[in-house]
C-alpha positions in Angstrom: 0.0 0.0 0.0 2.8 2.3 0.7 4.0 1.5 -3.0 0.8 2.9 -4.0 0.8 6.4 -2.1 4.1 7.5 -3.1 3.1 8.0 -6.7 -0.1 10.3 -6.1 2.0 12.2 -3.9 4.7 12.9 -6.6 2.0 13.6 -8.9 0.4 16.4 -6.7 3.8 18.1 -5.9 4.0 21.5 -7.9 6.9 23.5 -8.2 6.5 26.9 -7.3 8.9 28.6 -9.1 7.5 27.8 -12.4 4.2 29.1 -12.0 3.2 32.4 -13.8 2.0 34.2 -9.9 4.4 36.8 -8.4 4.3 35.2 -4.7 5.5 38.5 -3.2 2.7 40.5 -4.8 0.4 37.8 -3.0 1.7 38.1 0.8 2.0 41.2 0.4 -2.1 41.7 -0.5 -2.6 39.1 2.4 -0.9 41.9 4.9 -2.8 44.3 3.5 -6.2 42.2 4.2 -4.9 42.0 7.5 -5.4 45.2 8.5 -7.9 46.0 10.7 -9.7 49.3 10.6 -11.5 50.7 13.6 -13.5 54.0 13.7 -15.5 55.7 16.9 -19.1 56.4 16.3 -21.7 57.5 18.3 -19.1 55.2 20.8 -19.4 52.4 19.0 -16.4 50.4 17.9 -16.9 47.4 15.4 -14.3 45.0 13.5 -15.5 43.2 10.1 -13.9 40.6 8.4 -15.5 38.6 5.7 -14.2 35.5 4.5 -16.2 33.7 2.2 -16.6 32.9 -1.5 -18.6 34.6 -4.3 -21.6 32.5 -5.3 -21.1 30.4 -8.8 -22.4 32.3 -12.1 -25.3 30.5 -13.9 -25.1 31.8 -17.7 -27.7 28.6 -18.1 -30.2 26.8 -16.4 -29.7 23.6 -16.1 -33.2 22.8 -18.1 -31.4 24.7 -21.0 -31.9 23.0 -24.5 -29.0 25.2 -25.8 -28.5 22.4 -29.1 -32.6 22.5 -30.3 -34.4 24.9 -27.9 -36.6 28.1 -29.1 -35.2 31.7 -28.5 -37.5 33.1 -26.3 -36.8 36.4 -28.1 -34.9 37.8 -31.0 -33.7 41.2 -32.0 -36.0 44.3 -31.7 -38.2 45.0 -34.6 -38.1 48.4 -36.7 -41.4 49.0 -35.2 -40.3 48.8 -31.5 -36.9 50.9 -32.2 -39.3 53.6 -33.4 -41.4 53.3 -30.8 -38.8 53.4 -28.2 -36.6 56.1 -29.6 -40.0 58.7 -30.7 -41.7 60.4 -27.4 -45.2 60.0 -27.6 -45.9 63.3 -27.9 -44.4 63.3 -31.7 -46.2 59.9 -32.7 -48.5 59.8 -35.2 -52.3 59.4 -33.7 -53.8 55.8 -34.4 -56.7 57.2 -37.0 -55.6 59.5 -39.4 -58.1 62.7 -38.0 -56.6 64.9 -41.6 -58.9 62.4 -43.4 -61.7 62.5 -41.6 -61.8 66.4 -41.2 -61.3 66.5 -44.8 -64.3 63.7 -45.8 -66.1 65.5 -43.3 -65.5 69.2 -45.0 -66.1 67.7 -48.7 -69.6 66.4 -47.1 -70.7 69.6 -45.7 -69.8 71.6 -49.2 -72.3 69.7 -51.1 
């Protein structure tokens, strides 16, 4: 058994030196997160540290059909730029009143 674990320790050994980190850059950060910081208000005195690790990103669910799925939406239409880049104010009304006043004028002449 002995024979065994000698191997997977060599193969877990990493040299140092060869890595592409600056291992002075990194202690001295660690210093720096050492240092504690404590300010008087309204007498109170308080010391945080937080140690923890950011939650995993989820670019996709894992229900995803990435390979056959629908797009749940595509690219803005013409339509909808216009609509979102036009105030309301300068939008064109949804009958057209120039024709009606005008039908309605024509009628009253005759």
């Amino acid at each position: 058994m002995v024979g065994l674990a000698a191997p997977a320790l060599a193969q877990n050994s990493v040299d140092v030196s060869r890595l592409p980190v600056d291992l002075d850059r990194i202690q001295r950060g660690l210093r720096e997160s050492a240092v504690r910081e404590e300010r008087d208000g309204l007498n109170l005195r308080y010391i945080i540290e937080v140690y923890g690790q950011a939650p995993p990103i989820e670019l996709f669910a894992p229900d995803a059909n990435l390979v056959s799925g629908p797009v749940p939406y595509g690219a803005p239409t013409h339509r909808e730029m216009i609509e979102h880049v036009t105030p309301k104010e300068f939008r064109p009304p949804a009958a057209d009143l120039n024709a009606l006043i005008r039908w309605l004028a024509e009628r009253a002449k005759k």
